[in-house]
DODRENTI-99796 format. One record per residue (C-alpha): residue in three letters; x, y, z. Coordinates in Angstrom, 1 decimal, decimal comma. Example, Ala and Ser with C-alpha at 12.3 -4.5 7.8 and 13.67 -1.06 7.14 Angstrom:
SITE  aa   east  north     up
SITE Ala   12,3   -4,5    7,8
SITE Ser   13,7   -1,1    7,1
REM end
This chain:
SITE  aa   east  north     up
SITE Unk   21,3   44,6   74,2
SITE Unk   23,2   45,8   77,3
SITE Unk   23,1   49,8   77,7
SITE Unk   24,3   52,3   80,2
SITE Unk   21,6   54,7   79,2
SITE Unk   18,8   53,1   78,4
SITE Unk   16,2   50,3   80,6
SITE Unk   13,6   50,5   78,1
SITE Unk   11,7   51,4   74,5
SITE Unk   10,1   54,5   76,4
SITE Unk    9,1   57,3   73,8
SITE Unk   12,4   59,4   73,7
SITE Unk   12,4   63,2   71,9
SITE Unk   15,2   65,1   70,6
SITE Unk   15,9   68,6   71,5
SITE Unk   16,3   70,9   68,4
SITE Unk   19,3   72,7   67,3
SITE Unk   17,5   75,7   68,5
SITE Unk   16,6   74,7   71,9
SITE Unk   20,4   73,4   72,5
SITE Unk   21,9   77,2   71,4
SITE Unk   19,6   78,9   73,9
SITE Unk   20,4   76,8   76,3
SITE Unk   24,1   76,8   75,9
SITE Unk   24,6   73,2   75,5
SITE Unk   27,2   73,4   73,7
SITE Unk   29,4   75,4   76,4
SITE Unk   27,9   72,5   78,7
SITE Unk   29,4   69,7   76,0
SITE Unk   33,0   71,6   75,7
SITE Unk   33,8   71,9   79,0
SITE Unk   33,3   68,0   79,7
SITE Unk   35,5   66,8   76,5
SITE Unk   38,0   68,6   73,9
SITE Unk   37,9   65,9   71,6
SITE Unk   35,6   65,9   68,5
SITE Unk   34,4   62,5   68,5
SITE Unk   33,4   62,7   72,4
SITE Unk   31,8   66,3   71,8
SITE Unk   29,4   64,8   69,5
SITE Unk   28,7   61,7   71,6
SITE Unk   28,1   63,8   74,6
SITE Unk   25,7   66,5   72,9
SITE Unk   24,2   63,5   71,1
SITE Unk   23,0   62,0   74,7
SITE Unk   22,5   65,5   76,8
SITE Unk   20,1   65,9   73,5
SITE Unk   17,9   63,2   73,7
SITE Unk   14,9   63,3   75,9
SITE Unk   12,9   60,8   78,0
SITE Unk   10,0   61,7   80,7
SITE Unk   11,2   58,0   81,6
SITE Unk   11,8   58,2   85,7
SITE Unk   13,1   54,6   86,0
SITE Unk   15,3   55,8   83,5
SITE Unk   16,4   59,1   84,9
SITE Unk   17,5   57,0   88,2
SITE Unk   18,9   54,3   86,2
SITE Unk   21,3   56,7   85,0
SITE Unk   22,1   59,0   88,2
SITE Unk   22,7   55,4   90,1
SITE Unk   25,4   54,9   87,1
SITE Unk   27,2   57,9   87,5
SITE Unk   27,0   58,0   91,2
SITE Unk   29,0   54,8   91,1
SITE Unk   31,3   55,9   88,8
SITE Unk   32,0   59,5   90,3
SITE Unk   32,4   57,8   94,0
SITE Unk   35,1   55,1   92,3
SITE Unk   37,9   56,8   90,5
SITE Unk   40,2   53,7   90,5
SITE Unk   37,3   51,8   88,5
SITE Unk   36,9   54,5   86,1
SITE Unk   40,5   54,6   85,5
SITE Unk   40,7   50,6   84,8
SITE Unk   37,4   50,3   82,9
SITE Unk   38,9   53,5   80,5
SITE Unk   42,0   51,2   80,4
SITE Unk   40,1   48,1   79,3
SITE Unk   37,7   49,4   77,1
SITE Unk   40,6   51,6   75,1
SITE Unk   42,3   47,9   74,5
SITE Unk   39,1   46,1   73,8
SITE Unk   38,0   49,1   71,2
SITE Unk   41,2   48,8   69,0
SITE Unk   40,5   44,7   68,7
SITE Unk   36,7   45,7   67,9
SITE Unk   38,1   48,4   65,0
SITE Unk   40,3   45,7   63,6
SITE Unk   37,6   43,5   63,3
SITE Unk   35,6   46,2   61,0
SITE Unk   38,6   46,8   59,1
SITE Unk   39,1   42,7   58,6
SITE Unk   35,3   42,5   57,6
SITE Unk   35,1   45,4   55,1
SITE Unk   38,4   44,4   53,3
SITE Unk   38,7   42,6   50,3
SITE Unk   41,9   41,7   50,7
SITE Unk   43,9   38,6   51,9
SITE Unk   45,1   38,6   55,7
SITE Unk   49,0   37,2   55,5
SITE Unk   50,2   34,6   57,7
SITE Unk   52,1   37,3   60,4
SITE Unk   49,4   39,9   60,0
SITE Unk   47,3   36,5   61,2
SITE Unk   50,0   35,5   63,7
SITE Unk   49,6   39,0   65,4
SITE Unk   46,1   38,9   65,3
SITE Unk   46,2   35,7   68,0
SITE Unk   48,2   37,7   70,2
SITE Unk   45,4   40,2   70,2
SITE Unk   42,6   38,3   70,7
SITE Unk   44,3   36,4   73,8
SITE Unk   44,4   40,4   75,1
SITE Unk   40,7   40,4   74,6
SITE Unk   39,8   37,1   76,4
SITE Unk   42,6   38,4   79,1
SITE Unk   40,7   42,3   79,0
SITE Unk   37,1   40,3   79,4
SITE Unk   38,8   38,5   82,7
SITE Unk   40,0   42,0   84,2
SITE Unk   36,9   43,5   83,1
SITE Unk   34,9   40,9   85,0
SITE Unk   37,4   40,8   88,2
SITE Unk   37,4   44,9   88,4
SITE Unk   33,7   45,1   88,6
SITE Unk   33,6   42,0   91,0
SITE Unk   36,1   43,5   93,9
SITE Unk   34,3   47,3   93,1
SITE Unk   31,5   48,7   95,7
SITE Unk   29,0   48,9   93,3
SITE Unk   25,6   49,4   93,7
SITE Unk   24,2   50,8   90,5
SITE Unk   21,5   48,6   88,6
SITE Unk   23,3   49,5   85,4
SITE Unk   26,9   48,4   86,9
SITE Unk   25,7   45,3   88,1
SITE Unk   23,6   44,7   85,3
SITE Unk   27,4   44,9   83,4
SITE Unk   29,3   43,1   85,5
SITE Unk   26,6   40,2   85,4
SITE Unk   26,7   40,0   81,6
SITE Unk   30,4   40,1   81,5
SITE Unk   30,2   37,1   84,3
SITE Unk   27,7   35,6   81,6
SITE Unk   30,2   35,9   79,0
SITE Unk   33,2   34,5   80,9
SITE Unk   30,7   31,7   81,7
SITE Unk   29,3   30,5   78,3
SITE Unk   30,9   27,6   76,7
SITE Unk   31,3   29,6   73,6
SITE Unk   34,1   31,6   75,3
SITE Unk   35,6   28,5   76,8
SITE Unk   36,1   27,1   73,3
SITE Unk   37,3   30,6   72,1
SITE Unk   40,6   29,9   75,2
SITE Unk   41,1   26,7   74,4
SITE Unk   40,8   27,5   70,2
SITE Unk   43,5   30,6   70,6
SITE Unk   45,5   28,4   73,1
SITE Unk   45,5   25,6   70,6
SITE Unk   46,7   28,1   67,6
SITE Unk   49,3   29,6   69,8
SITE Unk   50,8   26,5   70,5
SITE Unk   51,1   25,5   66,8
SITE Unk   52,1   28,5   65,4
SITE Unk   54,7   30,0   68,4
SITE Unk   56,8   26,8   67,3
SITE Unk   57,6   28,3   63,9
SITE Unk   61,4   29,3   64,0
SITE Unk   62,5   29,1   60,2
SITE Unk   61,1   28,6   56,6
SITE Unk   62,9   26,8   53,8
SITE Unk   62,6   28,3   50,7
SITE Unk   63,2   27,0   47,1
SITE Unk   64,2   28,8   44,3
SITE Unk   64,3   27,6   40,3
SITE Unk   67,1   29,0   38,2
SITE Unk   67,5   29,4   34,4
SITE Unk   70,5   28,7   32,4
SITE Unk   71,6   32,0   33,5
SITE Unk   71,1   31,2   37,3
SITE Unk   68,1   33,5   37,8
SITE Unk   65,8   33,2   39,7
SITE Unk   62,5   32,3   37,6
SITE Unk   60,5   31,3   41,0
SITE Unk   60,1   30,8   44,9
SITE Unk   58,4   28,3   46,6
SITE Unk   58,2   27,1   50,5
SITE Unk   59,6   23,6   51,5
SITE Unk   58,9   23,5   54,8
SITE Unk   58,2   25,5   58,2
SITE Unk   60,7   24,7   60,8
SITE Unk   60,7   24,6   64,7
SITE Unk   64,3   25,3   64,9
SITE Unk   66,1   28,3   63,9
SITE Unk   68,8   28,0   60,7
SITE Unk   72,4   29,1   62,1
SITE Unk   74,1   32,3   60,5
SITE Unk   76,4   31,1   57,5
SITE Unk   77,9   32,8   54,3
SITE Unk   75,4   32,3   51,2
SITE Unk   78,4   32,5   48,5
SITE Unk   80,4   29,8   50,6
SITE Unk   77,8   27,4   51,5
SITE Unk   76,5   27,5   47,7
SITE Unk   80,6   26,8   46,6
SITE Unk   80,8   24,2   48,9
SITE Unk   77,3   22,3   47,6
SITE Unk   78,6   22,3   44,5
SITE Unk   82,6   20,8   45,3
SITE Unk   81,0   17,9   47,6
SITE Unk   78,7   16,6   44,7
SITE Unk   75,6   17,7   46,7
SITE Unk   73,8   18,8   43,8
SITE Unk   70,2   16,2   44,1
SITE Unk   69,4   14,7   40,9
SITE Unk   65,8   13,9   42,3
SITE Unk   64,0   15,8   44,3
SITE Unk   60,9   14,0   44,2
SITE Unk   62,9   11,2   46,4
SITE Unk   62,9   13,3   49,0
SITE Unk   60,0   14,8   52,0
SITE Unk   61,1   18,5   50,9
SITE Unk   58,4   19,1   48,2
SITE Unk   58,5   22,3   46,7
SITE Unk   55,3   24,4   46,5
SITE Unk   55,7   27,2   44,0
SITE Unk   54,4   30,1   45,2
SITE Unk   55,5   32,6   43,0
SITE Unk   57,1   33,2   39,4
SITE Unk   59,8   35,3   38,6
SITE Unk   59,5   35,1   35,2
SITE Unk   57,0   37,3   33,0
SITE Unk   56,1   38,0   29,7
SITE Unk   56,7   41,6   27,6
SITE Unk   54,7   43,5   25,3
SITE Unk   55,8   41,4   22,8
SITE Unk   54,8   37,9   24,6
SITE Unk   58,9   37,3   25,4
SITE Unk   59,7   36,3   28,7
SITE Unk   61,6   38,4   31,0
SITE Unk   63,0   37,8   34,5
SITE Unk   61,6   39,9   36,8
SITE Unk   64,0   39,8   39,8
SITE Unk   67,6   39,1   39,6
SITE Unk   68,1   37,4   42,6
SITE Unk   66,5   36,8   45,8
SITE Unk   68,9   37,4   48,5
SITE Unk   69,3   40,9   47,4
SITE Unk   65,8   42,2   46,0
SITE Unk   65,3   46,3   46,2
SITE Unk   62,4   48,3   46,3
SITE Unk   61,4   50,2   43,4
SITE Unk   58,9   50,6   40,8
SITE Unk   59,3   47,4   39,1
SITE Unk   60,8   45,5   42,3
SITE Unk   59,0   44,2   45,2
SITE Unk   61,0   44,1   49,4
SITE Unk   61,9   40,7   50,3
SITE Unk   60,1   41,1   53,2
SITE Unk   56,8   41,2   50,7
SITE Unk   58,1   38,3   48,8
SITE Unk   58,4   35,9   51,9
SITE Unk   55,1   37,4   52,9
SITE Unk   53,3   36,2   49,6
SITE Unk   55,6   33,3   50,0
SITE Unk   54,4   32,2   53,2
SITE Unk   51,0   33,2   52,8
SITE Unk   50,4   31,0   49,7
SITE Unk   52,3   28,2   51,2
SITE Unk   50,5   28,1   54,4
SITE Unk   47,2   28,6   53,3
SITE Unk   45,5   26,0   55,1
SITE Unk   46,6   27,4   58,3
SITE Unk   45,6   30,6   57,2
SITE Unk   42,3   29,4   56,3
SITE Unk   42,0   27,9   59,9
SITE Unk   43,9   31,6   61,4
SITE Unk   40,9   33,4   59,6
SITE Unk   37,7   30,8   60,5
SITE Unk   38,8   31,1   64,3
SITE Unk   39,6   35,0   64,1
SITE Unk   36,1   35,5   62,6
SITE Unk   34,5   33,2   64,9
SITE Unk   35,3   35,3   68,0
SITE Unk   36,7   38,1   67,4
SITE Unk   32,9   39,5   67,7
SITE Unk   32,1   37,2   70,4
SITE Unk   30,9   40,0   73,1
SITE Unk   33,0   42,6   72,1
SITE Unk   30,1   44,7   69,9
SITE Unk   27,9   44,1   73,0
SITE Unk   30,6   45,5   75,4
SITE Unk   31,9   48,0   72,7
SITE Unk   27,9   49,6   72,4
SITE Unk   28,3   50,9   75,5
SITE Unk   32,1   52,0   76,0
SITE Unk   30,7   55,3   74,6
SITE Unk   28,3   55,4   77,4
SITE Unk   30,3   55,1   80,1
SITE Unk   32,7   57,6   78,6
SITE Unk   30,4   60,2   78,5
SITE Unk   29,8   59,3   82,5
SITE Unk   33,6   59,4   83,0
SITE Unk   33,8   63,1   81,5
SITE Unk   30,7   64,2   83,3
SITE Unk   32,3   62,6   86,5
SITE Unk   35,8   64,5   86,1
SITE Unk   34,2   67,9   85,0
SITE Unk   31,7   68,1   88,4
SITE Unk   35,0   67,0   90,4
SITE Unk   37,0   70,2   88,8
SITE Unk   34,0   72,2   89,2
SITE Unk   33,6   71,0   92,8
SITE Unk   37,0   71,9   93,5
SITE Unk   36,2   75,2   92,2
SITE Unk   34,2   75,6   95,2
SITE Unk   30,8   75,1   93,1
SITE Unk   27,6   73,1   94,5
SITE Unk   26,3   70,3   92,7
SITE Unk   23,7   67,2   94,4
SITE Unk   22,1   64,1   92,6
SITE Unk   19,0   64,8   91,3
SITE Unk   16,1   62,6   92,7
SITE Unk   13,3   61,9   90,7
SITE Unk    9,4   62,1   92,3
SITE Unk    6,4   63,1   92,3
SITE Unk    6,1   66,8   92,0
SITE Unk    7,5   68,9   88,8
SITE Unk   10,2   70,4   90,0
SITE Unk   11,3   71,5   93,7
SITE Unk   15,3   73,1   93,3
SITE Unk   17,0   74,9   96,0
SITE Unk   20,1   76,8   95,5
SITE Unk   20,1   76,5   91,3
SITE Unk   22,2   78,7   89,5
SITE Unk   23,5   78,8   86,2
SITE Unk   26,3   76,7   85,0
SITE Unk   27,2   78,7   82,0
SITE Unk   28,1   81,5   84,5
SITE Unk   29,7   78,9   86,6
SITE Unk   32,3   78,3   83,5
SITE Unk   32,5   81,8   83,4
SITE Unk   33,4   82,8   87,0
SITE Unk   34,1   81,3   90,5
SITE Unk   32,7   84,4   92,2
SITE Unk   29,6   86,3   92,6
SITE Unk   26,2   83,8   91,6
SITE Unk   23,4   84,4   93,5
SITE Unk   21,7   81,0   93,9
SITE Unk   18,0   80,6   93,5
SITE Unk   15,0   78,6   94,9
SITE Unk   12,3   77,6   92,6
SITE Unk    9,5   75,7   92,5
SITE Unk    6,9   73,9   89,9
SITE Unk    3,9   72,5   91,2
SITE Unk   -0,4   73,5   90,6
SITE Unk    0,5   76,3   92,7
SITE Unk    2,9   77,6   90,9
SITE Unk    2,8   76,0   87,0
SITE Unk    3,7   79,0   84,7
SITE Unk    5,9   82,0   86,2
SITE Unk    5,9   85,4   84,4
SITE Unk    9,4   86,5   85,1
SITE Unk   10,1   90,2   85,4
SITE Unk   13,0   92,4   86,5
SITE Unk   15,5   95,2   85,0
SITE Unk   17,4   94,3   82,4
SITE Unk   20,8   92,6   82,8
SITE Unk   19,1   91,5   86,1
SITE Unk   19,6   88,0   85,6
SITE Unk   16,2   86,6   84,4
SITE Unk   17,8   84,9   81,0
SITE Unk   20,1   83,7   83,1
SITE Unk   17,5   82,1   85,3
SITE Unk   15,9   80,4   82,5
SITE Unk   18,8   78,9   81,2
SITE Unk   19,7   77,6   84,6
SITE Unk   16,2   75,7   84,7
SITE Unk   16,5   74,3   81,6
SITE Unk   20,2   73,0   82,1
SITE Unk   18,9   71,5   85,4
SITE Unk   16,7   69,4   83,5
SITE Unk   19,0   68,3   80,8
SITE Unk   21,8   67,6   83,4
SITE Unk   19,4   65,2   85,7
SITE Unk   17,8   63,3   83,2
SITE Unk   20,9   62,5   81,3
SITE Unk   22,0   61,4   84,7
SITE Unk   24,9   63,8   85,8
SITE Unk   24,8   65,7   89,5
SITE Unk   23,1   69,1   88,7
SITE Unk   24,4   72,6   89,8
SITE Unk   22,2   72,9   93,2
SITE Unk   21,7   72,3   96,6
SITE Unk   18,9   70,3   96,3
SITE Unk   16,7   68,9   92,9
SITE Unk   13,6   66,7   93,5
SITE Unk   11,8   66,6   89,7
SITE Unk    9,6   64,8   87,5
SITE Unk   11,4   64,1   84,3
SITE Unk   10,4   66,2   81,2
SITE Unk    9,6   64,7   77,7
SITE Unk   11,1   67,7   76,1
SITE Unk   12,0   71,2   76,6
SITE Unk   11,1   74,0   73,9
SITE Unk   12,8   77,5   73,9
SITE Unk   11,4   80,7   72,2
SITE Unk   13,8   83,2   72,3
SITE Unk   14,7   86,2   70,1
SITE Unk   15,3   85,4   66,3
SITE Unk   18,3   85,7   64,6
SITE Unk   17,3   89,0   62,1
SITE Unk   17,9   86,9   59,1
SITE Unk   14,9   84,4   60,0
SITE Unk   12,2   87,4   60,1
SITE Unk   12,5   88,8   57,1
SITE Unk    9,7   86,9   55,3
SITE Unk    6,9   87,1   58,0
SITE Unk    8,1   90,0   59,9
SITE Unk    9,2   89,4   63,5
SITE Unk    5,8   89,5   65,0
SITE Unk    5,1   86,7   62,6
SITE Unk    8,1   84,3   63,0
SITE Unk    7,5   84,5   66,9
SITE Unk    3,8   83,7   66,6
SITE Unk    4,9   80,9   64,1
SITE Unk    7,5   79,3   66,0
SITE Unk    5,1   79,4   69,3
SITE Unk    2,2   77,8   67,5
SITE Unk    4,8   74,8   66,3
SITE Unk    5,7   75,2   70,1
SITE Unk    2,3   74,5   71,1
SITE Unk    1,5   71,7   69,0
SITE Unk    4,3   69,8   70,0
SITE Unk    4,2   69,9   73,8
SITE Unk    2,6   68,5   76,6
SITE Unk    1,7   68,9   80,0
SITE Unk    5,0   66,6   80,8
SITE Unk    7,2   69,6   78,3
SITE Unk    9,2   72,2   80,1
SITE Unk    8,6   75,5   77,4
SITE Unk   10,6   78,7   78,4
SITE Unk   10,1   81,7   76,9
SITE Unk   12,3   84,8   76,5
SITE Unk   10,8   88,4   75,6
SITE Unk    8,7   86,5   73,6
SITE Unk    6,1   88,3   71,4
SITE Unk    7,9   91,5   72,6
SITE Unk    8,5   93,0   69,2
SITE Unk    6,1   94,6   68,3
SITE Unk    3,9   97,6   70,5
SITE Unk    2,8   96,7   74,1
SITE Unk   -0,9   96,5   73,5
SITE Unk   -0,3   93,9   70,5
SITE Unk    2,6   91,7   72,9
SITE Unk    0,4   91,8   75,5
SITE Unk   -2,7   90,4   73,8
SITE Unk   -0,9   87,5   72,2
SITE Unk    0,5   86,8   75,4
SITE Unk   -2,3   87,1   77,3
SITE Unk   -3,7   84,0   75,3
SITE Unk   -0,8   81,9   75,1
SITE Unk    0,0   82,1   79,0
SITE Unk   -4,0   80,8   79,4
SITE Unk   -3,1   78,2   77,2
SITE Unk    0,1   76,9   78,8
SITE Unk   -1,4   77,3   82,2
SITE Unk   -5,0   75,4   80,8
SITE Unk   -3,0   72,2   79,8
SITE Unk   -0,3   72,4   82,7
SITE Unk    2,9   72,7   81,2
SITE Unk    5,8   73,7   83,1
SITE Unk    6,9   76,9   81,8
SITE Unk    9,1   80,4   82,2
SITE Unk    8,4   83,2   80,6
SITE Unk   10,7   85,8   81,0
SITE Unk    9,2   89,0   79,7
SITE Unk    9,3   93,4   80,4
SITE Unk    5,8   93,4   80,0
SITE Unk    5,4   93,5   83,8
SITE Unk    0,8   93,9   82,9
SITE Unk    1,0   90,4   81,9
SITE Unk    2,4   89,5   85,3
SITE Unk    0,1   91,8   86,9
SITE Unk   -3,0   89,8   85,8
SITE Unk   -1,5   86,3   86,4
SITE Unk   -4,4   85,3   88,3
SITE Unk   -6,4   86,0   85,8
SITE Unk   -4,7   83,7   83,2
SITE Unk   -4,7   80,8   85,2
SITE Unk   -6,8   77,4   85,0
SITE Unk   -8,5   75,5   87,3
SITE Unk   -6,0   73,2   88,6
SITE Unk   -2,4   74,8   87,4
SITE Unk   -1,8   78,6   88,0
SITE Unk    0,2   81,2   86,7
SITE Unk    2,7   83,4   89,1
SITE Unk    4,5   86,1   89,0
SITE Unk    8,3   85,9   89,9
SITE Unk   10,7   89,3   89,6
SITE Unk   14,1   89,3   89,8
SITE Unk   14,8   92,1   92,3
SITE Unk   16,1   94,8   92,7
SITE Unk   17,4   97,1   95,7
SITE Unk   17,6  101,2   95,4
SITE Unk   18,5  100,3   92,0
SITE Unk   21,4   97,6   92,7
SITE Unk   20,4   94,0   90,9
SITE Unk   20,3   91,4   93,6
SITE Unk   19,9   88,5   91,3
SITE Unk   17,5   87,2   93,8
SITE Unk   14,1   86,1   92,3
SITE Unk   10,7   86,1   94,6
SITE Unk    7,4   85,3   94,2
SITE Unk    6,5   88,8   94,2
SITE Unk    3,6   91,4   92,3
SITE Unk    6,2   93,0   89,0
SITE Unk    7,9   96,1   90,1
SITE Unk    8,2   99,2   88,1
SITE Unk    6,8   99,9   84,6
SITE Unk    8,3   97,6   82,6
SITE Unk   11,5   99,0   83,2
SITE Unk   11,4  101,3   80,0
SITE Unk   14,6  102,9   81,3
SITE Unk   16,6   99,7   80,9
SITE Unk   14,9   98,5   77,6
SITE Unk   15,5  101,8   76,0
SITE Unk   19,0  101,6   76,6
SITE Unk   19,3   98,0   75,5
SITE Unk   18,1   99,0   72,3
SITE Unk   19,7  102,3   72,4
SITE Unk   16,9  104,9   72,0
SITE Unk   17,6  106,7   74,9
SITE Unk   18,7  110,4   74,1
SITE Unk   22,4  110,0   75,0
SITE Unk   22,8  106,7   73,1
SITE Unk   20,9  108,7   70,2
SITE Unk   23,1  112,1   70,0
SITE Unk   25,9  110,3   71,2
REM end
């Protein structure tokens, strides 16, 4: 099946619900759509995870084209808004149970000769556009296909045909039986007419039947054959029969009454029912011909259309933002920052180089609190979600290998500690961590095992930043315990090391700038203290 998002059945992960709130996904996901049903769509994709590069390009080449072509956007919206309401009909037509009337049937052809006419401008639009995405061009060839394949050129000439018989329909003559009384006891059709009846009085025309002797003795003599369609009379409690409506030309709504408009609809629907028959067969016949296909991935290229109008706001904004390009090494950004701060402010971030490579595998992050180093690993995160779900990412520059998944560890809510103590719902949550990722996985970590006393932190962490550096994984571990980034060489492997980065400071201003760089301070104790506020004027104060 055609799809905007995906070229193959490579092993895809889902970020969890966890991962997605410390990364601020959801600020990411309501900034590109305010309604509901596009929010969920949008955080459904930016979600899902492939380590797929084919796919990762697949998907920047889509949004590349649709970002540089506004008009096409705009069209394609158009068309697949039309061709969505003719697809939710369908549904609706397929999971009823009850009978389609002759002029719901009648309308219906009208909208399916939209759909072979949105199929047409769907084709001709992608045709005259400059586009030079595989996944475009893969769309526009199937829609060719479609325009192509017999089965659609029986559908035109099917829907052409019906047209032609049923636009002809100008008038129906009705019978009605009458009692003793001159009620109505029922209503049948006589025939369908291609000429209109002209406007005359009812009470006159009746009078003058009756003075001219044109009352027919046998009707059966006749071509106007009466097809009852519908009784008037019904019986009581008691088994005795009563007339139901006192006459047709002035029927009311009510609880026991039914509009004339619904009695010529039942009328005509039971009278007509081999048309209808043929009406439905057709309808259900084509009414799914393509339109699932095309409808599977309207959703797609609606979540490239938000992502396309949000970067060109944000762009307007003043805001960098490149195409990511996928390659050999990890991960070489220059100029990243933070788009959650971007949504935030138009003034004042501090852009940042960063690199992953052997060289430089897992990075101890340290720096004064409030310094930006959360911040930081956000931003590298969101990079990666952004790319591989094929948007431009908020840089100057992103050359990466995609990740199969990215894991957070960052501080507990309180409520989740209680059992095992927070020392013990970090070290379980990092162990789940662990068994889960690879050497493909981005894992960022944030004060991790920093809840309990220094010497304990650090001799956890010790071991789990040998272990992340032993099997390569790309990670960020933003910590205060500035020993642990002391003695990065010593936690490195063989063939992937671990480095220190700080987020520096200047005479005791926060630059926001991070550097490869020995930690500075002792563990800021100042700044911790007053984040937790033990310090001596937080205490008395």
């Amino acid at each position: 099946m055609l799809s905007l998002w995906y070229t193959s059945d490579a092993p895809r992960r889902r970020l969890s619900d966890t991962a997605c709130h410390d990364l601020g996904i959801d600020a990411i996901v309501k900034a590109l759509s305010d309604d509901r049903e596009e929010q969920r769509i949008i955080a459904d994709h930016l979600s899902e995870m492939t380590a797929d590069a084919h796919t990762a390009q697949y998907r920047s080449g889509i949004f590349a084209d649709v970002y540089r072509l506004p008009q096409l956007r705009e069209r394609l919206t158009e068309l697949f808004g039309r061709i969505e309401y003719l697809s939710d009909y369908g549904m609706r037509a397929k999971n009823t149970g009850e009978r389609l009337g002759i002029w719901y049937l009648l309308h219906r052809l009208d909208e399916l000769s939209s759909y072979i006419s949105c199929i047409e401008a769907i084709r001709d639009s992608l045709t005259d556009a400059d586009i030079r995405s595989e996944g475009l061009i893969a769309l526009r060839d199937y829609v060719t296909s479609v325009y192509g394949e017999k089965h659609f050129a029986e559908m035109k000439a099917d829907i052409a045909a019906l047209r032609e018989k049923t636009s002809g329909i100008r008038s129906v003559t009705l019978g009605i039986n009458l009692n003793d009384r001159f009620e109505a006891v029922s209503m049948g059709l006589v025939s369908v007419n291609s000429k209109p009846y002209r406007k005359s009085g009812v009470v006159g025309t009746f009078a003058d039947a009756i003075a001219g002797d044109r009352i027919n003795d046998d009707l059966d003599s006749t071509d106007m054959r009466f097809h009852q369609v519908y009784s008037m009379v019904d019986t009581d409690r008691l088994g005795r029969e009563r007339i139901i409506s006192r006459t047709i030309a002035n029927i009311r709504e009510g609880d026991e009454m039914r509009s004339s408009t619904y009695h010529l609809n039942e009328t005509m629907s039971r009278m007509i029912d081999r048309l209808i028959k043929v009406l439905s067969e057709t309808l259900a016949k084509y009414v799914n011909v393509a339109v699932m296909d095309i409808k599977s991935v309207m959703p797609e290229f609606m979540f490239y259309i938000r992502g396309a109008e949000f970067i060109g706001k944000m762009r307007q904004k003043g805001h960098t933002f490149c195409a990511p390009v996928t390659g050999s090494i990890p991960m070489d950004a220059k100029g990243l920052y933070d788009l959650r701060l971007a949504l935030e402010t138009d003034e004042g971030i501090v852009p940042n180089d960063l690199v992953f490579d052997a060289e430089h595998t897992v990075y101890i992050l340290t720096g004064a609190n409030r310094g930006g180093k959360t911040t930081l690993t956000q931003a590298v995160g969101l990079l990666f979600v952004m790319a591989q779900a094929g948007l431009d990412v908020p840089a100057d520059s992103f050359s990466y290998s995609p990740v199969d998944c990215i894991y957070t560890h960052f501080p507990a809510d309180e409520d989740k500690t209680l059992d095992l103590g927070r020392l013990g719902e970090e070290c379980v949550r990092f162990r789940e961590i662990w068994s889960e990722c690879t050497a493909d996985s981005l894992v960022l970590l944030n004060e991790t095992f920093s809840t309990t006393s220094f010497e304990e932190g650090l001799y956890i962490a010790k071991d789990a930043v040998k272990a992340l550096a032993a099997r390569g994984v790309r990670t960020v571990y933003n910590t205060h315990m500035h020993k642990l980034a002391k003695d990065a060489d010593g936690l490195s492997s063989d063939r992937h090391k671990a480095v220190s980065l700080v987020v520096r400071t200047e005479n005791g201003s926060r630059l926001y700038k991070a550097v490869i760089a020995p930690p500075e301070g002792s563990s800021f104790a100042r700044d911790i203290a007053e984040k937790y506020g033990v310090t001596y004027e937080k205490l008395m104060g």
